[in-house]
Structures are given as C-alpha cells and as structure tokens.
C-alpha positions as CSV (number, residue, x, y, z in Angstrom):
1,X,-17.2,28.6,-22.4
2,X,-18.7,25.7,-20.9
3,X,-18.8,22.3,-22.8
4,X,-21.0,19.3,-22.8
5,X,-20.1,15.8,-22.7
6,X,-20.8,12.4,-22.1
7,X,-20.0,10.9,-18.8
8,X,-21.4,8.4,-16.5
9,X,-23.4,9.0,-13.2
10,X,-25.3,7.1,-10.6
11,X,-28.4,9.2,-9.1
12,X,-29.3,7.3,-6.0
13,X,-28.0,4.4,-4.1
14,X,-27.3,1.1,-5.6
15,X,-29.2,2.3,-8.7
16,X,-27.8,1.5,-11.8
17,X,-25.4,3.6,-13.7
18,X,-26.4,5.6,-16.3
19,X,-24.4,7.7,-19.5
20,X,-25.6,11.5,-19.5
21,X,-25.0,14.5,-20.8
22,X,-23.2,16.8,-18.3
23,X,-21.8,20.2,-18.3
24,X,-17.9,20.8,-17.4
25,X,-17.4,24.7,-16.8
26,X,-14.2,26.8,-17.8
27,X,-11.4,26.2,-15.7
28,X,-10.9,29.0,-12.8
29,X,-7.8,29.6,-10.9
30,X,-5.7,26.7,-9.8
31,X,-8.2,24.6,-12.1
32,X,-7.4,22.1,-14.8
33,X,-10.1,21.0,-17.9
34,X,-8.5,17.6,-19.3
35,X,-9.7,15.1,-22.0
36,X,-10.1,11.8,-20.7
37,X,-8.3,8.8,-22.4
38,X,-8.9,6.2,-20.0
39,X,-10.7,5.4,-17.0
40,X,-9.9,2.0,-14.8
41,X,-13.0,0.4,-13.5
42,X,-12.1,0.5,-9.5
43,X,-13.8,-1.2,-6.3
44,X,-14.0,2.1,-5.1
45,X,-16.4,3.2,-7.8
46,X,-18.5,0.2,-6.7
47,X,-18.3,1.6,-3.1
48,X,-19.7,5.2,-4.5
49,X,-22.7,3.4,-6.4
50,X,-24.0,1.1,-3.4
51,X,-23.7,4.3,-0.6
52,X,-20.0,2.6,0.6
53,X,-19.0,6.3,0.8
54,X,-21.2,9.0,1.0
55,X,-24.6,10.0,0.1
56,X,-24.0,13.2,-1.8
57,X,-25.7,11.3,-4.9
58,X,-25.7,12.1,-7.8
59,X,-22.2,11.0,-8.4
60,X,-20.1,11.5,-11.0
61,X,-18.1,8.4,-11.5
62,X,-14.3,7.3,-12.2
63,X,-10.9,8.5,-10.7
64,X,-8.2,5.9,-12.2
65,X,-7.3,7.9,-15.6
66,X,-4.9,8.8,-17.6
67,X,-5.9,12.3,-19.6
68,X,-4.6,15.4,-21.9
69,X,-4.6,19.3,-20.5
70,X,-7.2,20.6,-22.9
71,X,-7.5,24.0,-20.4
72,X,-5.8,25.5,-17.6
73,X,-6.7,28.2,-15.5
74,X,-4.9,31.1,-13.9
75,X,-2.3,30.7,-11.7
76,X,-1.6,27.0,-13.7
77,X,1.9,26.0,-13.4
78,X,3.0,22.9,-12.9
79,X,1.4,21.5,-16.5
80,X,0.5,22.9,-19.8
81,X,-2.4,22.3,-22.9
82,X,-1.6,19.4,-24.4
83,X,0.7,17.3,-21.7
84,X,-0.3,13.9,-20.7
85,X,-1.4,13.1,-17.5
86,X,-2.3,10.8,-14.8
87,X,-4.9,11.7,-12.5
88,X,-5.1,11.7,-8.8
89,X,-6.7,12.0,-5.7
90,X,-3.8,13.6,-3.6
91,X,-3.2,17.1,-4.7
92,X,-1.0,18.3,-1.5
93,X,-1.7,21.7,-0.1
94,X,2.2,22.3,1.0
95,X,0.9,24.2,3.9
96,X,-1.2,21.3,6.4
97,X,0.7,20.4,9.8
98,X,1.7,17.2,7.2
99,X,3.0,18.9,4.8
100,X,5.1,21.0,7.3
101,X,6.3,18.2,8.8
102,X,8.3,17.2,5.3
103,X,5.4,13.9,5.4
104,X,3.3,15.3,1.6
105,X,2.3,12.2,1.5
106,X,-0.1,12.4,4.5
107,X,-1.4,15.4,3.2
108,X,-4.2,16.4,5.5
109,X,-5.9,19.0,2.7
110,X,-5.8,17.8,-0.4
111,X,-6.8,20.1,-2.8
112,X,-10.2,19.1,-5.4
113,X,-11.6,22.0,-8.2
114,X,-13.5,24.7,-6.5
115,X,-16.6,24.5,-9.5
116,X,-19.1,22.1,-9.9
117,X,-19.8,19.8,-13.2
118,X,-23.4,19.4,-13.3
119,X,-26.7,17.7,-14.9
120,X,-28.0,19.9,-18.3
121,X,-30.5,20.8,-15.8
122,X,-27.8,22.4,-13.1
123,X,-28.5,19.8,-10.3
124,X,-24.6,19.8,-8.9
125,X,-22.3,16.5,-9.7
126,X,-20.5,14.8,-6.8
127,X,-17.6,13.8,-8.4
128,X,-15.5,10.3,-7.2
129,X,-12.2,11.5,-4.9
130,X,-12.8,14.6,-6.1
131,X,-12.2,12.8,-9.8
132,X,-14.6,12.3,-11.9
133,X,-13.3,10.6,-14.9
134,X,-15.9,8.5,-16.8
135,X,-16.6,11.4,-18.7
136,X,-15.0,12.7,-22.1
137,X,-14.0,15.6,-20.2
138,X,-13.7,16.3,-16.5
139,X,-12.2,19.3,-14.5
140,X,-10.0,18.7,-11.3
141,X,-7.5,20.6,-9.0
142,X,-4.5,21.2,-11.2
143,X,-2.1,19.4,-8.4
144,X,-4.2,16.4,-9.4
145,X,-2.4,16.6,-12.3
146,X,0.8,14.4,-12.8
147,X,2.8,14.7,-16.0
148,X,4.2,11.4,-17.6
149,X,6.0,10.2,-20.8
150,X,3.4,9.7,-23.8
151,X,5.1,6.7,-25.0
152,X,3.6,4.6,-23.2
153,X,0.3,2.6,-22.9
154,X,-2.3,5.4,-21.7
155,X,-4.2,2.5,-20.2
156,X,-1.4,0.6,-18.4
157,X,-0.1,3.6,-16.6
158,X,-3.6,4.7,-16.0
159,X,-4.3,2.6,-12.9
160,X,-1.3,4.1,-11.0
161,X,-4.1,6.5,-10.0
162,X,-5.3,4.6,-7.7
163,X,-5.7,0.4,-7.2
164,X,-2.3,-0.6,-8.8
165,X,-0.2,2.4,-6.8
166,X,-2.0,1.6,-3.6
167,X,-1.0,-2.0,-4.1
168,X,2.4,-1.2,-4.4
169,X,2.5,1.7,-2.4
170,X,1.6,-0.8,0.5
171,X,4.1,-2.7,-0.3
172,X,7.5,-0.3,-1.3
173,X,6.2,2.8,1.0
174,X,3.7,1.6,3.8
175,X,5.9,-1.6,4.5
176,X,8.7,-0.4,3.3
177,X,10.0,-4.0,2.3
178,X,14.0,-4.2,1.6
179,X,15.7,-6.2,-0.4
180,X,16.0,-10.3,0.5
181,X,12.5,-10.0,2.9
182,X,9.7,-12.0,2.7
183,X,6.5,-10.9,2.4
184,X,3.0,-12.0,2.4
185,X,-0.2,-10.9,0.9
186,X,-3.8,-12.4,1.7
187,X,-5.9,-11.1,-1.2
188,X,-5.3,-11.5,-4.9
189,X,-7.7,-9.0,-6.4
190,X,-6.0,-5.9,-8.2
191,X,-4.5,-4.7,-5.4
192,X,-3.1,-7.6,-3.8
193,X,-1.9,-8.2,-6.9
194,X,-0.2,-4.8,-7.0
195,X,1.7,-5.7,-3.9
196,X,3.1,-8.4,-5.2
197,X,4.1,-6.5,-7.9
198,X,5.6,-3.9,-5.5
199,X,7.1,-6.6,-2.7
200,X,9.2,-8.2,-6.5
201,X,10.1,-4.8,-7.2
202,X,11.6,-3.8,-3.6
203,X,13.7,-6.8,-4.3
204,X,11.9,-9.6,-2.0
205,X,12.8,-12.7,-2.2
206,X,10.0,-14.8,-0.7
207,X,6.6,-13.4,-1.7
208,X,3.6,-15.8,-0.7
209,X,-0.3,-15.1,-2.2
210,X,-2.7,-16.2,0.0
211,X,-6.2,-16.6,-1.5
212,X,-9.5,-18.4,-1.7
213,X,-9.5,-18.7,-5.7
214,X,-6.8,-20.6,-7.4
215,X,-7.3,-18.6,-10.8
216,X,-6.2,-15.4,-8.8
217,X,-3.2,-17.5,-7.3
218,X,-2.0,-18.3,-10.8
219,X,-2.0,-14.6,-11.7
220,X,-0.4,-14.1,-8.2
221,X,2.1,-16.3,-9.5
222,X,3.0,-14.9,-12.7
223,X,2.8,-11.4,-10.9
224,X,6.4,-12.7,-9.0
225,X,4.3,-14.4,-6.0
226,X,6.9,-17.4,-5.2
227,X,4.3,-19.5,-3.0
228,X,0.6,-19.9,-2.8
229,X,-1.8,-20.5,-0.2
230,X,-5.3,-21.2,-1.2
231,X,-6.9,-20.3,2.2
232,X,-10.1,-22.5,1.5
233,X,-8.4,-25.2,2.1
234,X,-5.2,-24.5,3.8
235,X,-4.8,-22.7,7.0
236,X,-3.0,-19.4,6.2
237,X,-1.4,-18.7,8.9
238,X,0.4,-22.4,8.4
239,X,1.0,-21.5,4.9
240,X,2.5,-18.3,5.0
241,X,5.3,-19.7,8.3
242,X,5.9,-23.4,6.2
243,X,7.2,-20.9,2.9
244,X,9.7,-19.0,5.7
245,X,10.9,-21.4,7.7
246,X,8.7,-21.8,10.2
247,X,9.0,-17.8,11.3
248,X,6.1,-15.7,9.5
249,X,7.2,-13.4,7.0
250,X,8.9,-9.5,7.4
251,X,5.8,-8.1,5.8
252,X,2.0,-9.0,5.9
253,X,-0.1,-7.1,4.0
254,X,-4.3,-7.3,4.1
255,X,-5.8,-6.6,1.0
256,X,-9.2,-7.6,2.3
257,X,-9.9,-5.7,4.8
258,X,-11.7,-8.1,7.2
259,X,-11.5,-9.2,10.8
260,X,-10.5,-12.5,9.8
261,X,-8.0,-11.6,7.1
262,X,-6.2,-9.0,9.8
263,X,-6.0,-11.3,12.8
264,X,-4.3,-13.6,10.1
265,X,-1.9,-11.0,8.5
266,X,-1.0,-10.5,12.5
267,X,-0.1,-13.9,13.3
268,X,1.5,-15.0,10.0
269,X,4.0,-12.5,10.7
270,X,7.7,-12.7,12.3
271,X,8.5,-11.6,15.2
272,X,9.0,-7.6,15.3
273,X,7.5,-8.0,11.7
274,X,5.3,-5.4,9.9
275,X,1.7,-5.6,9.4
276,X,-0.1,-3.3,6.8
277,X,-3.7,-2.8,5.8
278,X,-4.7,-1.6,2.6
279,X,-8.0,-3.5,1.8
280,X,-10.9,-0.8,2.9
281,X,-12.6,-2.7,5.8
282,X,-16.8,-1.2,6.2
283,X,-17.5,0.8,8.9
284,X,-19.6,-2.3,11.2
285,X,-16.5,-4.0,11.4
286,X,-14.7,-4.8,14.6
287,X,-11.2,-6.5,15.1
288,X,-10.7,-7.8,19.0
289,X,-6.9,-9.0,19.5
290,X,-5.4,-10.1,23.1
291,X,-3.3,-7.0,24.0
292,X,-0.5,-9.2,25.4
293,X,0.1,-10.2,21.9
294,X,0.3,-6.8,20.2
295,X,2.8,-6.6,23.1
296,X,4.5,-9.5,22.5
297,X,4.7,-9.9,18.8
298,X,6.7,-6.2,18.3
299,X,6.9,-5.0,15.0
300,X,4.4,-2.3,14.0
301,X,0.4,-2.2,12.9
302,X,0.2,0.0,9.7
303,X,-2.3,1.4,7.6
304,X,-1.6,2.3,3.8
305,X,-3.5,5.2,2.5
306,X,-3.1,5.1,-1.4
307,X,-0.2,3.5,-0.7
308,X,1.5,6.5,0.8
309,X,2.5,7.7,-2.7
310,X,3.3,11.1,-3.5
311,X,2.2,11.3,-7.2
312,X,4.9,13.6,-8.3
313,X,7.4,11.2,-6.6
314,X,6.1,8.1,-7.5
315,X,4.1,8.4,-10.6
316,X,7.2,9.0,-13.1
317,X,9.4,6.9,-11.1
318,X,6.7,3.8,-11.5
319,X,5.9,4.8,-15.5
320,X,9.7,4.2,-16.0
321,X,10.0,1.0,-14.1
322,X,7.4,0.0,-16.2
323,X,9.3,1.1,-19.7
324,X,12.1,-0.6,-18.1
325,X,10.3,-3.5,-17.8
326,X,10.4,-4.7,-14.5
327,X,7.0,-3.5,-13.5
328,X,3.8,-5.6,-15.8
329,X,1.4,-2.7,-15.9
330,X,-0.2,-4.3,-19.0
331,X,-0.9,-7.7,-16.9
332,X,-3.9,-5.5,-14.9
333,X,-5.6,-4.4,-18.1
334,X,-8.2,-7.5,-18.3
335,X,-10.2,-5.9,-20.9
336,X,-10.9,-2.8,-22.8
337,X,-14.5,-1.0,-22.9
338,X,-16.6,2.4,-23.5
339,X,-18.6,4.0,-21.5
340,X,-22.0,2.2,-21.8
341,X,-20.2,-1.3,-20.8
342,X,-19.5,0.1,-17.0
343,X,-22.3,-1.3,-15.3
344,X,-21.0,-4.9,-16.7
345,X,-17.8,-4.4,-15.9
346,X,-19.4,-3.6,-12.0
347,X,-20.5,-7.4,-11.9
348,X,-17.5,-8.8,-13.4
349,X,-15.3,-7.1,-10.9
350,X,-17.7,-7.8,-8.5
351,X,-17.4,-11.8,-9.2
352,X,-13.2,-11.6,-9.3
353,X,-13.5,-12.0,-12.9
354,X,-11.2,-9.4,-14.1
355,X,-8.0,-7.5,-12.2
356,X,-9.2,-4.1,-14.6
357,X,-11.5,-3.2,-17.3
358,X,-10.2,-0.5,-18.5
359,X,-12.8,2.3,-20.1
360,X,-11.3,4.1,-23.4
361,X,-12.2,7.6,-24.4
C-alpha cells in the first residue's frame, strides 16, 4: 500500500523549495522503500533547483542519506527490513561493457527504481541521481543500497553518498596518491576538503590547500592540509612548487571546476605528475592549453566521477576508518536541520558558510 509523506520538491527552475505531501508506492521487484534519517545538503541539489541539470522539474530533492529498509521487493537480496543504509547513486548493473571489463566502478547503467513517487495529485517526481532523499520515506534501486554498522553517527557517515566520497575518492581512487606524495588541492569547500581528507589517509606527506578564503584554509588545515595558499593573494601555482621544492606536487586535484583553476592544477604539477578534476565545471566552459605542453609535462589528465568509488567496496571500508579514527567524518557536519530549514541552508552553502548542513529525519 502506498504511503504519504513529507518531502521537499522544487517545481520549476530556480523557484524556491517547497515541503509537500508526496506519495511513495510499494516496492516492486529489485525495489527498496527506506526511512530516511539523514539527508546532506549538497551543491548538487543546488544544481537541480537552478536548471544546472536537467529540466524534468518537478524534482524531488536530496541524494546524500543515510536510511533504514522499511520494504523490499521481490527478488531483494543483498539487504533486509530493518538494516541501515547509505544511499547511492551508483547501483552497478554487472552486465555493461564496464562492468565486464572488471572496472564496476565505471558502471555505464546504473540501475534507479522502475516506479515513480509522485504529487497527491499524480504529477510524476523527478527524483535527484535517481535519489530522492529529503523525504521521510523514499524508494530507490535496491543496489543503491549499502549496508553499514549502526554504531555510528547516521549523519557523519551519511555524506559518503556523495560530496565527502567524491572528495576522497579523487584523491585515494582517481589519483591514486601513495604513500610519502604530495599533493595539492585548489578548492576548500566540502569536497576539497574531502581530498584532503583522502590525500592524509593514502598516507601523503605534503598536502597543500589552495583557496581564496582563509576561514576554509584553517579547516583545510585541521583537515591534515600541511600548507596553504590563499590564491587572492598569492600566485598558486608559486605556492603549491615553494611547499615541494620548487617541483609541483605528485597530485593536483581541481575541486572548482573552472578554466582558471584547471590550467593552474596543470602547471602546479611535477613533471609526469597526475592531474584530477572533480569540481563539476558548467557546460559554457572552455579550457585552451598549448598542446606541446600536455606533451611535455607527462603525467596523466583525469577526471573523477564520484570519486571512482564502488559503494560496496568503499563505503564499509571508509565507515571503519572513520570508527578507527583516522578519517573526521563529524568535522563536515556544520550544522543539523529539518526539512523546512533547506532553502536556508541553499544560501549558506551557497556563501561558503558551512562544509554540510545536515537534514534529520
């Protein structure tokens, strides 16, 4: 039997959000009906609201959750009523010339639930990366289902569904930084944070923030960044080679997503040195680079698509880094809200006020 909830929506582009009563149908086969405990407040949400992404409005917002199996459907097997899970938004097929290939993490059909949530009045929900998770309750593809420990802060843990594991999924998987390199990261929001995060865990031993605000360099800094570059009023380029030796570091990565922040990442790099985007640049954008110098400089031009991560890989292994406590999933959580704050926390994320406000169910 169908249920009704609470969730949030936006109905057109850049309009502002609004909490409705929606409908979320039975689970069918392969299909998954969880209860929502937390939602993370992500850029990409933004991007849905202002037309970023699509225009299959109205849109069901959220994707960065942590949740409980209330329902499964038939054929369910990989989790059960009443585990906790994280969310995501790359449910592998197995099957794709990717997946073949032994490279699930490239996934080229990701799977999303077959039925549509919908308005009381059946107009059909578009829901975010196939998500949907500002809502009490929201139905997904049960491989977008990862199963984690409980004993652990449902909010925290939460963001590895999307901002926080493509952070350090750029930095551990895309760049796949080794122990005693140095690596660089112009950007300090949530996910440049993240790859800092992830460059201290691979075991890097010079990791420079580059950034424009010195409030997100001090978080850089508690993060594990060892050097900072505010790029307002140093050269970044300069910065990043003066903290390793004069070379450029192993690892670049761009978590802005701009012209200006790429050509930087690819000169402030070593020689042979790997450069990896993960900021989401807009589609007018245009990058112009003298070819003799993608010649000359070697190395390798990447980009990282939700940090390369393979949930069921990376998920658990992250969650107990975290219990360990080498991994500061609670430094991300900014603030805690409900569901009629989300249009505030929009603007605060919006003005680099906060890494995450997290929404609680």
């Amino acid at each position: 039997m169908s249920q009704k909830v609470q969730a949030v929506i936006v109905r057109a582009k850049d309009a502002p959000v609004e909490t409705v009563t929606i409908i979320v149908p039975d689970p069918g086969p392969g299909e998954v009906v969880v209860d929502v405990l937390t939602a993370g407040v992500c850029h990409t949400d933004l991007h849905y609201k202002l037309g970023g992404i699509g225009n299959d409005y109205p849109y069901l917002l959220g994707h960065e959750s942590t949740a409980v199996v209330s329902q499964i459907g038939e054929n369910v097997t990989n989790v059960a009523v009443g585990d906790r899970v994280i969310l995501n938004w790359r449910a592998v097929c197995g099957q794709c010339r990717a997946c073949a290939k032994g490279t699930p993490q490239y996934c080229f059909n990701t799977a999303n639930a077959t039925q549509k949530m919908t308005l009381e009045d059946g107009t059909e929900l578009s829901p975010a990366l196939g998500i949907g998770s500002f809502a009490q309750k929201t139905l997904v593809a049960a491989g977008q289902c990862t199963k984690v420990d409980e004993d652990v802060d449902a909010a925290a843990v939460g963001l590895l569904g999307c901002g926080v594991m493509a952070g350090i999924g750029a930095a551990m998987n895309t760049g796949e930084v080794k122990r005693g390199e140095s690596v660089a990261v112009i950007g300090c929001g949530g996910v440049g944070i993240a790859a800092i995060a992830g460059a201290k865990l691979a075991g890097a031993t010079t990791i420079v923030a580059v950034d424009l605000d010195d409030d997100k360099l001090a978080m850089a800094k508690n993060m594990g960044a060892t050097h900072t570059v505010n790029s307002k009023t140093n050269d970044a380029v300069e910065g990043i080679k003066a903290a390793t030796g004069g070379f450029g570091a192993d690892v670049v990565i761009d978590a802005v997503g701009r012209p200006e922040t790429y050509k930087q990442a690819f000169y402030a790099r070593d020689l042979a040195g790997r450069v990896v985007l993960v900021g989401v640049p807009n589609p007018e954008m245009k990058l112009e680079l003298p070819l003799l110098d993608v010649f000359g400089h070697g190395g390798s031009l990447k980009s990282s698509w939700y940090g390369d991560c393979l949930p069921s890989r990376d998920f658990p292994m992250l969650v107990e880094q975290y219990k360990l406590g080498r991994l500061d999933l609670d430094a991300f959580v900014t603030e805690r809200i409900k569901l009629d704050d989300v249009e505030a926390a929009f603007t605060k994320m919006h003005e680099g006020k906060v890494l995450r406000s997290v929404v609680e169910l």
